[in-house]
Short mmCIF file of the C-alpha atoms (twelve columns), coordinates in Angstrom:
data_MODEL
# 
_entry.id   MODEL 
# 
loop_
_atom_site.group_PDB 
_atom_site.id 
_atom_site.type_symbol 
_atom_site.label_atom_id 
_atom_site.label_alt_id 
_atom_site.label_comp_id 
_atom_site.label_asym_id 
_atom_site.label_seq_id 
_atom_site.Cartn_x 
_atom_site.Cartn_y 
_atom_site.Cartn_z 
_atom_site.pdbx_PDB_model_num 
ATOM 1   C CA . UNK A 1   2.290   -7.076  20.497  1 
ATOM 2   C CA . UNK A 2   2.643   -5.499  17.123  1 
ATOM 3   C CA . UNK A 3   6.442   -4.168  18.078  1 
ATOM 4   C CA . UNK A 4   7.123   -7.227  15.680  1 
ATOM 5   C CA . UNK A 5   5.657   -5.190  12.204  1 
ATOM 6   C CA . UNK A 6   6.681   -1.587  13.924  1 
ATOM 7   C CA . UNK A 7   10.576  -2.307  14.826  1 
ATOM 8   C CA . UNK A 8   11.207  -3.447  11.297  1 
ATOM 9   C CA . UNK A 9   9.576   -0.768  9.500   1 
ATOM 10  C CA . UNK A 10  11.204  1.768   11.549  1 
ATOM 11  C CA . UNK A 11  14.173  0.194   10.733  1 
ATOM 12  C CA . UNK A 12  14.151  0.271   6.855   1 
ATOM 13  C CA . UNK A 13  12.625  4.500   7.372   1 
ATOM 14  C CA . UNK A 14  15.856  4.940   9.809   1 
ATOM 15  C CA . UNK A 15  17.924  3.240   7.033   1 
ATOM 16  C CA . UNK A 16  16.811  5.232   4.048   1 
ATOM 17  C CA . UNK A 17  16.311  8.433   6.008   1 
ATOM 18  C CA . UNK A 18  20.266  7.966   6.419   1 
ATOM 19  C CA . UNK A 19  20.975  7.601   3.144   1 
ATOM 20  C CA . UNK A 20  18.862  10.561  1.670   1 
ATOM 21  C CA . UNK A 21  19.861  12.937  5.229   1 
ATOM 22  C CA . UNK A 22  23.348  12.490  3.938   1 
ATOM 23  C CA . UNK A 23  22.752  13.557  0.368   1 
ATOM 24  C CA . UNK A 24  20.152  16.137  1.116   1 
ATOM 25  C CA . UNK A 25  20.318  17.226  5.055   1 
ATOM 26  C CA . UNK A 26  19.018  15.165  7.449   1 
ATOM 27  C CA . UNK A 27  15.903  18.108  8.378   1 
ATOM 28  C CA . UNK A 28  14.771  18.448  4.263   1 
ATOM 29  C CA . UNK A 29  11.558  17.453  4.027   1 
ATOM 30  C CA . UNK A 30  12.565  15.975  0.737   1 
ATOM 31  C CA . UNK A 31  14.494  13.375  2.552   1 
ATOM 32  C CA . UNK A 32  11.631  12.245  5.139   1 
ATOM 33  C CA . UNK A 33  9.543   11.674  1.963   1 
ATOM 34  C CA . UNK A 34  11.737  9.942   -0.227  1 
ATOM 35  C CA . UNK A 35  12.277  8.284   2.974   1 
ATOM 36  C CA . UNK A 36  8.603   7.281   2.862   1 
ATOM 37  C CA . UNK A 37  8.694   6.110   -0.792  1 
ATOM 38  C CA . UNK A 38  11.734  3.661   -0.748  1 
ATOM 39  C CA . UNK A 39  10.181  2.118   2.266   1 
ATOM 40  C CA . UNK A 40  7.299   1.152   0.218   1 
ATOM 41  C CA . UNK A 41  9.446   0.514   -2.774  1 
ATOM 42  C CA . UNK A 42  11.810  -1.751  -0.719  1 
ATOM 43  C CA . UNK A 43  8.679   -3.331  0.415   1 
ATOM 44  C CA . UNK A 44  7.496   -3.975  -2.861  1 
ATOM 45  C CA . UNK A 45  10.551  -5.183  -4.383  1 
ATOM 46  C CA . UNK A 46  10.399  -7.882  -1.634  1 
ATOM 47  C CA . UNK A 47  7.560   -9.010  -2.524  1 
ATOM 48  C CA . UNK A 48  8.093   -9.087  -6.290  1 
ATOM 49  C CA . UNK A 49  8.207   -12.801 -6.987  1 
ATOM 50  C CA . UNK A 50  5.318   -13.207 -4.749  1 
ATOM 51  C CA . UNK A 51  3.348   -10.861 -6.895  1 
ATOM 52  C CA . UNK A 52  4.360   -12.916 -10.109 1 
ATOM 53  C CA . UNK A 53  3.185   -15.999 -8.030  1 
ATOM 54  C CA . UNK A 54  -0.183  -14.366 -7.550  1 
ATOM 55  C CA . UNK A 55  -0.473  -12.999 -11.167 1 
ATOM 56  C CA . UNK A 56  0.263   -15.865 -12.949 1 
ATOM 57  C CA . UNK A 57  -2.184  -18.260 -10.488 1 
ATOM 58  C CA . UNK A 58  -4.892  -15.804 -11.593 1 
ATOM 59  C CA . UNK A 59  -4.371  -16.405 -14.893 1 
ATOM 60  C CA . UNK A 60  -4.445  -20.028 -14.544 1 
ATOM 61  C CA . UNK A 61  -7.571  -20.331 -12.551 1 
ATOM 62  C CA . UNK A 62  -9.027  -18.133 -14.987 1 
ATOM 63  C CA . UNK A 63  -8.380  -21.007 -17.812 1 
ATOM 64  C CA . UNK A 64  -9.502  -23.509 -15.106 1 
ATOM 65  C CA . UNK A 65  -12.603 -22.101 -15.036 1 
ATOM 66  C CA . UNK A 66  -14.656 -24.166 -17.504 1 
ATOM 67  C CA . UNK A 67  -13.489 -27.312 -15.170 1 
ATOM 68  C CA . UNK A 68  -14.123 -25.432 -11.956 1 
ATOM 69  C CA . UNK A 69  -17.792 -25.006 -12.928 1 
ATOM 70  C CA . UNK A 70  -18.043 -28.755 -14.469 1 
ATOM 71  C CA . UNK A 71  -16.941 -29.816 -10.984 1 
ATOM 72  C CA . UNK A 72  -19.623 -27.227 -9.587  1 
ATOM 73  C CA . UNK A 73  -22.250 -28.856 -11.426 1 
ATOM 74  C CA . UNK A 74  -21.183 -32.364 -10.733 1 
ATOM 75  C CA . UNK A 75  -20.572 -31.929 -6.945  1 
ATOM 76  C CA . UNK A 76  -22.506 -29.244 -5.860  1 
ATOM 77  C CA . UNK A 77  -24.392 -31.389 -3.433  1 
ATOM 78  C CA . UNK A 78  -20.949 -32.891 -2.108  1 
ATOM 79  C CA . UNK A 79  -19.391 -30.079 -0.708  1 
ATOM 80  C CA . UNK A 80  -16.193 -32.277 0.787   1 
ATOM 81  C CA . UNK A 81  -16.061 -33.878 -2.701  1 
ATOM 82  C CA . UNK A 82  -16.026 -30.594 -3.978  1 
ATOM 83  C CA . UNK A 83  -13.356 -29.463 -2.107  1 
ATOM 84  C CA . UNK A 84  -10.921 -32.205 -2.773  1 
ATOM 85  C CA . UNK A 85  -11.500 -32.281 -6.523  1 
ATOM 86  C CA . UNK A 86  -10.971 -28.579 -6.355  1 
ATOM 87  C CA . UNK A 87  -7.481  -29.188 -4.728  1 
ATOM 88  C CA . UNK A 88  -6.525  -32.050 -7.009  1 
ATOM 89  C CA . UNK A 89  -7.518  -29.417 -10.250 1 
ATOM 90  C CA . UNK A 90  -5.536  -26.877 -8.205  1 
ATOM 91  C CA . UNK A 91  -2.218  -29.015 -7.896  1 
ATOM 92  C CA . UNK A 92  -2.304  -30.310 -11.524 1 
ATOM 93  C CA . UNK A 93  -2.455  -26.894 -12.724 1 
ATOM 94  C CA . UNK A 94  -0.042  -25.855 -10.704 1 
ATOM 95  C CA . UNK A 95  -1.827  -22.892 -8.575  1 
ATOM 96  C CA . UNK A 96  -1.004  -21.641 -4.935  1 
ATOM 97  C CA . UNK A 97  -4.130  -20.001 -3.711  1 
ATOM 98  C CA . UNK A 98  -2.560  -18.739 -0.671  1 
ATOM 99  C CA . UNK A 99  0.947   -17.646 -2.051  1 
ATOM 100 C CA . UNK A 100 -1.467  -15.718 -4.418  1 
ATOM 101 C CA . UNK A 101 -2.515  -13.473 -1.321  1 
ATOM 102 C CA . UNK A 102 0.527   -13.026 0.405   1 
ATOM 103 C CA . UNK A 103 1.199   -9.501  -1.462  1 
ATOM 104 C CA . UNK A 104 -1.796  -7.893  -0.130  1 
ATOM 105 C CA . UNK A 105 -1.506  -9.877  2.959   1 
ATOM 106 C CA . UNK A 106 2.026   -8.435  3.763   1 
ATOM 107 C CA . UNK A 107 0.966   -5.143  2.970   1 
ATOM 108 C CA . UNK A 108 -1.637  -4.644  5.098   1 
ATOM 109 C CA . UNK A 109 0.274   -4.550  8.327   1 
ATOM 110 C CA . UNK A 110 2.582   -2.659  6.810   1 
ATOM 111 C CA . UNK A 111 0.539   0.686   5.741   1 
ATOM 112 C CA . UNK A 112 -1.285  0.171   9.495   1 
ATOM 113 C CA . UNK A 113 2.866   0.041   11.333  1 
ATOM 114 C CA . UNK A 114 3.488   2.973   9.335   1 
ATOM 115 C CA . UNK A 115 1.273   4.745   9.996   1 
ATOM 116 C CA . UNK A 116 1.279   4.410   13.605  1 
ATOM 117 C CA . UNK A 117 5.331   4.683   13.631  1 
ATOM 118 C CA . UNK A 118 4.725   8.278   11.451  1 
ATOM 119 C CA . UNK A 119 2.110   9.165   14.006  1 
ATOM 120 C CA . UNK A 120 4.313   8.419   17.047  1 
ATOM 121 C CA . UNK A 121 6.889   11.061  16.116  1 
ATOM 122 C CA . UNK A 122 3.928   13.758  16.995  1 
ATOM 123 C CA . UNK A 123 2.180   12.470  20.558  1 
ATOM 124 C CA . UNK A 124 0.705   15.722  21.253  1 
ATOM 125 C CA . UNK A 125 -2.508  14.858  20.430  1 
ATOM 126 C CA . UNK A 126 -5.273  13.315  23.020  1 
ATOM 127 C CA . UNK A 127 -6.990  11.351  20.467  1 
ATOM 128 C CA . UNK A 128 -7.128  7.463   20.691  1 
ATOM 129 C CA . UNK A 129 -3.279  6.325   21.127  1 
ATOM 130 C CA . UNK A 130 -1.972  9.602   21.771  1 
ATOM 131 C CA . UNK A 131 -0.298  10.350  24.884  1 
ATOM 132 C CA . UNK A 132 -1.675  13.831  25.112  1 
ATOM 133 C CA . UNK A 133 2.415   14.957  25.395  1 
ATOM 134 C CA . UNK A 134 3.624   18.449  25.818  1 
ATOM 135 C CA . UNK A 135 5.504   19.776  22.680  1 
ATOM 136 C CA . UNK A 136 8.535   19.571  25.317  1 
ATOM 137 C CA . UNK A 137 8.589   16.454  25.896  1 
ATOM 138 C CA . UNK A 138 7.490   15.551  22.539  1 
ATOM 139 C CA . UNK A 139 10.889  16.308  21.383  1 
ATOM 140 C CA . UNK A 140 12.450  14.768  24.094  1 
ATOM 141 C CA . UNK A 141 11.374  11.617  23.600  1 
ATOM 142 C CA . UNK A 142 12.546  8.358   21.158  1 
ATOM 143 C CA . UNK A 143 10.284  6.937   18.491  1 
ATOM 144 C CA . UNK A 144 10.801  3.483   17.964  1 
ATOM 145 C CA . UNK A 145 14.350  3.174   16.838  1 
ATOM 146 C CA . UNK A 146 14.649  7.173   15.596  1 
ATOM 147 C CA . UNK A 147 15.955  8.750   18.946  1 
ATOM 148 C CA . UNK A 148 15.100  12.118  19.889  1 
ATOM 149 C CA . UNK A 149 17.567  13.760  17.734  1 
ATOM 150 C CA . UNK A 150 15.355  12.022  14.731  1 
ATOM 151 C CA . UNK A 151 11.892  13.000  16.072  1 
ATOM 152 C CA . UNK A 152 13.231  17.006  16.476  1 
ATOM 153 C CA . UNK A 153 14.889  16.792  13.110  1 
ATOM 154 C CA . UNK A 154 11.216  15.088  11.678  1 
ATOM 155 C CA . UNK A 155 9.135   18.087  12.930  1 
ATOM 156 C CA . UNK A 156 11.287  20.313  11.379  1 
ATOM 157 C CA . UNK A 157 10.782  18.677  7.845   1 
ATOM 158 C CA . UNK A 158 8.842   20.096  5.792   1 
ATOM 159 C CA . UNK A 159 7.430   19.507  2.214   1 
ATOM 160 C CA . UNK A 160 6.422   22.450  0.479   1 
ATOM 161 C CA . UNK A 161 5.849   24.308  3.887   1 
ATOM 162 C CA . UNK A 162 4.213   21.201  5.313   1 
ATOM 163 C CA . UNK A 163 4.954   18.897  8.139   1 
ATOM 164 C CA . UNK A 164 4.819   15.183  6.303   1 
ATOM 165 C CA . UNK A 165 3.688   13.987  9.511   1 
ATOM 166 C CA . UNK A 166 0.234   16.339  9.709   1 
ATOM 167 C CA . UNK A 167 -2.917  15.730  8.026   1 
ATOM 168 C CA . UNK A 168 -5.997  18.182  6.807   1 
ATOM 169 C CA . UNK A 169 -7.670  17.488  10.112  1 
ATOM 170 C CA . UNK A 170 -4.820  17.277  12.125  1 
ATOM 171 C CA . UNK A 171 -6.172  19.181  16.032  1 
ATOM 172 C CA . UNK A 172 -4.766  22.680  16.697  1 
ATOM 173 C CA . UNK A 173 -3.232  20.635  19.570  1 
ATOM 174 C CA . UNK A 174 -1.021  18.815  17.199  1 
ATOM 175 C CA . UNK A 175 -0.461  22.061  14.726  1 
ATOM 176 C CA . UNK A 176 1.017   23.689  18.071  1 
ATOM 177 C CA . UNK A 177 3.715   21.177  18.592  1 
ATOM 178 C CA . UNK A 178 5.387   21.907  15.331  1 
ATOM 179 C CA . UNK A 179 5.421   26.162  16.989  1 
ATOM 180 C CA . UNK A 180 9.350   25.760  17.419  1 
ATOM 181 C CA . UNK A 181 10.323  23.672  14.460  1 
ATOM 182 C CA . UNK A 182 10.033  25.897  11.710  1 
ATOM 183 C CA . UNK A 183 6.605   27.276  12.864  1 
ATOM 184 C CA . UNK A 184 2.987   26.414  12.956  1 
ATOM 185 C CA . UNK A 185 1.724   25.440  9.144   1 
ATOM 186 C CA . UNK A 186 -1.371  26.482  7.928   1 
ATOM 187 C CA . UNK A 187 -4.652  24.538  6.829   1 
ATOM 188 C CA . UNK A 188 -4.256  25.868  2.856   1 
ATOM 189 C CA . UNK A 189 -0.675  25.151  3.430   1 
ATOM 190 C CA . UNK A 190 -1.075  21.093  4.102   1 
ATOM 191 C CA . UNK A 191 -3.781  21.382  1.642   1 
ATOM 192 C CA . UNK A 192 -1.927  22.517  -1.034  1 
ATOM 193 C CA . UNK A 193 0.598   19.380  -0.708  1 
ATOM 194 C CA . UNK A 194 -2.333  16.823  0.513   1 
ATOM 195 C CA . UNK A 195 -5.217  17.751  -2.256  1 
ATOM 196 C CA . UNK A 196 -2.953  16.918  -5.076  1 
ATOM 197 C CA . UNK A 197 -1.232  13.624  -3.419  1 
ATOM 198 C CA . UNK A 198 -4.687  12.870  -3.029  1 
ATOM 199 C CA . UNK A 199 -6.093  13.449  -6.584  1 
ATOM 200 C CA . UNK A 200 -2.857  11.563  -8.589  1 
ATOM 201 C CA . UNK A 201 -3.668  8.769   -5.883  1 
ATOM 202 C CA . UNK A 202 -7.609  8.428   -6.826  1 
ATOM 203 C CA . UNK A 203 -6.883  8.295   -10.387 1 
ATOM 204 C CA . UNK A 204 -3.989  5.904   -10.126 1 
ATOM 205 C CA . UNK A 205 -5.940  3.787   -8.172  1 
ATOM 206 C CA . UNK A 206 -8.260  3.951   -10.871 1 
ATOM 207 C CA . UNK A 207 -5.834  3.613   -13.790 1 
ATOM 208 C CA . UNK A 208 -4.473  0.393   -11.911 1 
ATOM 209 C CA . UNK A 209 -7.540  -0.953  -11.630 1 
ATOM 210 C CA . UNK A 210 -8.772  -0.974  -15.221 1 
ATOM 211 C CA . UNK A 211 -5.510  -2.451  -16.320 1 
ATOM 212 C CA . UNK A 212 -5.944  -4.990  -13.694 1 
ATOM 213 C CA . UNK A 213 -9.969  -5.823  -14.416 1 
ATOM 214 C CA . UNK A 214 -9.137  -5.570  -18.064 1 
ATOM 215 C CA . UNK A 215 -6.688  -8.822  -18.294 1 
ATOM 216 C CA . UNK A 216 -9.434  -11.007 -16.081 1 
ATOM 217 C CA . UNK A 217 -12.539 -12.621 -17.770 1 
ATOM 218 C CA . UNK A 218 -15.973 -11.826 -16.137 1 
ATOM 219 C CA . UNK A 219 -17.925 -14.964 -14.252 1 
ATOM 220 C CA . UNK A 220 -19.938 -15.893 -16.789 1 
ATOM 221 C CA . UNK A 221 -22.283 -17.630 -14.656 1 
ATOM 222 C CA . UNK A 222 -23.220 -14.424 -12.845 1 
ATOM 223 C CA . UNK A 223 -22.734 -11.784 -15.387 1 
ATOM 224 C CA . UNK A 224 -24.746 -8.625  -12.769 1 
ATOM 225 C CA . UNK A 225 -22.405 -9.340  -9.775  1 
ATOM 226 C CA . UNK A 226 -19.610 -9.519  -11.916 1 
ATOM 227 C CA . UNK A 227 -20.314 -6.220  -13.684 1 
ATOM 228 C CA . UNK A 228 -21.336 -4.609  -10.283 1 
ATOM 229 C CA . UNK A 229 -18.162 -5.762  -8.863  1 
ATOM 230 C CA . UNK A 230 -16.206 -4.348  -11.617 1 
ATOM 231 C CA . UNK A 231 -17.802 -0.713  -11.433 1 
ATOM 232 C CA . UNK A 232 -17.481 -0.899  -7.484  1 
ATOM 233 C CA . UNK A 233 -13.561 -1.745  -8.103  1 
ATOM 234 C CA . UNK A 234 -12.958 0.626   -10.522 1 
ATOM 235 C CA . UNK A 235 -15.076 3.873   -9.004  1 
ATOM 236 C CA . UNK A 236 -15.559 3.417   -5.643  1 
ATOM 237 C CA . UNK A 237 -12.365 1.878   -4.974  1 
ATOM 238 C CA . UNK A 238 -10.263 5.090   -6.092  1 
ATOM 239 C CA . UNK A 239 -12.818 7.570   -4.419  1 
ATOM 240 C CA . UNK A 240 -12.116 6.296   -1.335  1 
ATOM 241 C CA . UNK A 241 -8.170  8.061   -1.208  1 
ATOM 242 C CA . UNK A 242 -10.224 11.025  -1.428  1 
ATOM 243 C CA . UNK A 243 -12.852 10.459  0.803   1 
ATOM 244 C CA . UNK A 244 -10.380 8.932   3.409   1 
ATOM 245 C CA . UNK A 245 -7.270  11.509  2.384   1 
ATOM 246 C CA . UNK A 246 -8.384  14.471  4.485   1 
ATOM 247 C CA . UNK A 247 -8.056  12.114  7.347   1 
ATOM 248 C CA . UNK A 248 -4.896  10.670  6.785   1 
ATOM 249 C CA . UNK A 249 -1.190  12.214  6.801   1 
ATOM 250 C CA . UNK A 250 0.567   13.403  4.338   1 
ATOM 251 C CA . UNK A 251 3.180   11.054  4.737   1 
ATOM 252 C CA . UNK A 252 0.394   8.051   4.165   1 
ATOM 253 C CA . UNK A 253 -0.726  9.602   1.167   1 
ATOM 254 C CA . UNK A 254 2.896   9.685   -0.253  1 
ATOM 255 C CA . UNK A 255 2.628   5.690   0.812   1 
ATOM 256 C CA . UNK A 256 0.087   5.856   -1.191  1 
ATOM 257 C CA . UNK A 257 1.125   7.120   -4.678  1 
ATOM 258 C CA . UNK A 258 3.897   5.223   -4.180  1 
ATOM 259 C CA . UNK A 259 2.781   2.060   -3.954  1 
ATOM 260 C CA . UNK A 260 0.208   3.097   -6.692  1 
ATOM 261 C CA . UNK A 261 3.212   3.910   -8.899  1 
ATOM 262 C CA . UNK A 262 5.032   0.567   -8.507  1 
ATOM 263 C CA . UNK A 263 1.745   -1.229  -8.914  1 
ATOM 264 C CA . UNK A 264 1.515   0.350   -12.247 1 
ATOM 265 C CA . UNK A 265 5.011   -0.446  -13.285 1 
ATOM 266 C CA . UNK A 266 4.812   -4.236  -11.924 1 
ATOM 267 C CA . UNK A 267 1.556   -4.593  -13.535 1 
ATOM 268 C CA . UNK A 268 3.044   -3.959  -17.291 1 
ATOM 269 C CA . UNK A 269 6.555   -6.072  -16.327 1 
ATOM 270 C CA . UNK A 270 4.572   -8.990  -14.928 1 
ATOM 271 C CA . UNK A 271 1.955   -8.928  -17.928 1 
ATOM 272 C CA . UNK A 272 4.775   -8.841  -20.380 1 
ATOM 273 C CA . UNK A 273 6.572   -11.631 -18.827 1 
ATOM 274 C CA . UNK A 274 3.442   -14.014 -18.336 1 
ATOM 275 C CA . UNK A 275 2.465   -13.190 -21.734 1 
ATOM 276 C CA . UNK A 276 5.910   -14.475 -23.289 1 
ATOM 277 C CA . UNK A 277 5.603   -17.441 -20.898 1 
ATOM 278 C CA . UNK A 278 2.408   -18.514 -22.436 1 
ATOM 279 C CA . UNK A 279 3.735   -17.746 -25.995 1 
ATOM 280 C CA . UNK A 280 6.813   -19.796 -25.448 1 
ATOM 281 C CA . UNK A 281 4.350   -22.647 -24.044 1 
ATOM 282 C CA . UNK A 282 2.403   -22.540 -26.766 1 
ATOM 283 C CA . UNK A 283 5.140   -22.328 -29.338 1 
ATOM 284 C CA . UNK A 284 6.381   -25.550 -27.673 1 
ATOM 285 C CA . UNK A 285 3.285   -27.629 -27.154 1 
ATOM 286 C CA . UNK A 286 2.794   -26.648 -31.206 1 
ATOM 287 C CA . UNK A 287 5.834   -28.037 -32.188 1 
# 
């Protein structure tokens, strides 16, 4: 049922590990992991004007605010009054609640497909949706639209003396597959490459976050949820890649930092833009 999100995102890895195998060698771990990254990135970059959509309807519902609460007040007994007055405020002000969601809508399935098409190049493991394969045929066997070929030359890869497919608590099962391509690696060897992926993903989770809390205006009507939500976003949020990183591959937490780093940069573009939007509309509306 979910071949539709796994298919496509094997595609665009099989694309890009093609274009990095031929620059680097199709075994470097280098090119499985920029491999990784330009997935997300292409990701991202398709859904650019989506995330302008969503950033600029959060500023505007933040300015609706004032009439969102008069209509509160006014209705709050009503609620299928309230409702329809809330859509009529939404289309004169121009905002798309659910266009505003489609980023992290879209990018959900995709961090779940990729990680399940990264963890089907290694089905060694017994585990829930493992196959409990021998290393043998392991090897022997396709992955989605990477054929056999791509799954030998995967194990192989390695970053830093890691496999990008293995995590911190990856079974000694699954270690043991990797015993003819280029050896079995070592717990402080996957550590040394997780721990820091993991660390530069906490704080720019964190980093993102402020920026992103710091251009909205609290609820002024509930000033202790708002703050509580704000401190759960901005601390809890980011220790979660290291509370969940041990667990996941190091191939996810390169998803990670990735999309962490584009985040950062589209947060700065998109702000700049908005805020030159507004100043030209204000500019106008003054003249």
């Amino acid at each position: 049922m979910l071949d539709v999100v796994y298919y496509p995102i094997s595609a665009v890895l099989w694309l890009w590990h093609r274009a990095f195998g031929a620059l680097l060698g199709a075994d470097n771990g280098f090119a499985w992991a920029l491999s990784v990254v330009f997935l997300v990135f292409t990701v991202r970059a398709l859904l650019l004007w989506p995330g302008i959509v969503s950033a600029r309807t959060g500023r505007r519902l933040q300015k609706m605010r004032p009439e969102l609460d008069a209509l509160r007040t006014k209705h709050g007994a009503d609620t299928q009054k309230l409702a329809l007055e809330t859509q009529r405020l939404q289309r004169e002000h121009g905002v798309r609640p659910m266009l505003g969601c489609l980023p992290a809508l879209v990018q959900i399935p995709v961090f779940f497909g990729l990680y399940h098409v990264l963890r089907s190049f290694n089905r060694t493991g017994t585990g829930v949706g493992q196959l409990g394969l021998t290393p043998e045929q392991n090897a022997t066997t396709a992955n989605y639209l990477f054929s056999a070929h791509d799954v030998q030359s995967f194990l192989a890869a390695r970053l830093f003396g890691a496999p990008i497919s293995v995590s911190m608590s990856s079974s000694d099962t699954v270690l043991a597959s990797f015993a003819q391509f280029g050896g079995v690696p070592s717990l402080a060897t996957i550590a040394a490459v997780a721990l820091p992926l993991m660390l530069i993903a906490c704080l720019a989770t964190h980093i993102n976050t402020r920026f992103s809390l710091s251009h909205q205006s609290a609820d002024p009507s509930n000033p202790m949820q708002a703050d509580l939500t704000r401190k759960l976003m901005l601390w809890v949020m980011p220790v979660g890649s290291v509370v969940a990183g041990p667990v996941l591959p190091i191939a996810i937490l390169l998803y990670w930092v990735a999309n962490n780093a584009w985040t950062y940069a589209q947060q700065h573009l998109v702000h700049a833009v908005l805020e030159r939007e507004e100043s030209r509309g204000s500019a106008r509306s003054s003249v």
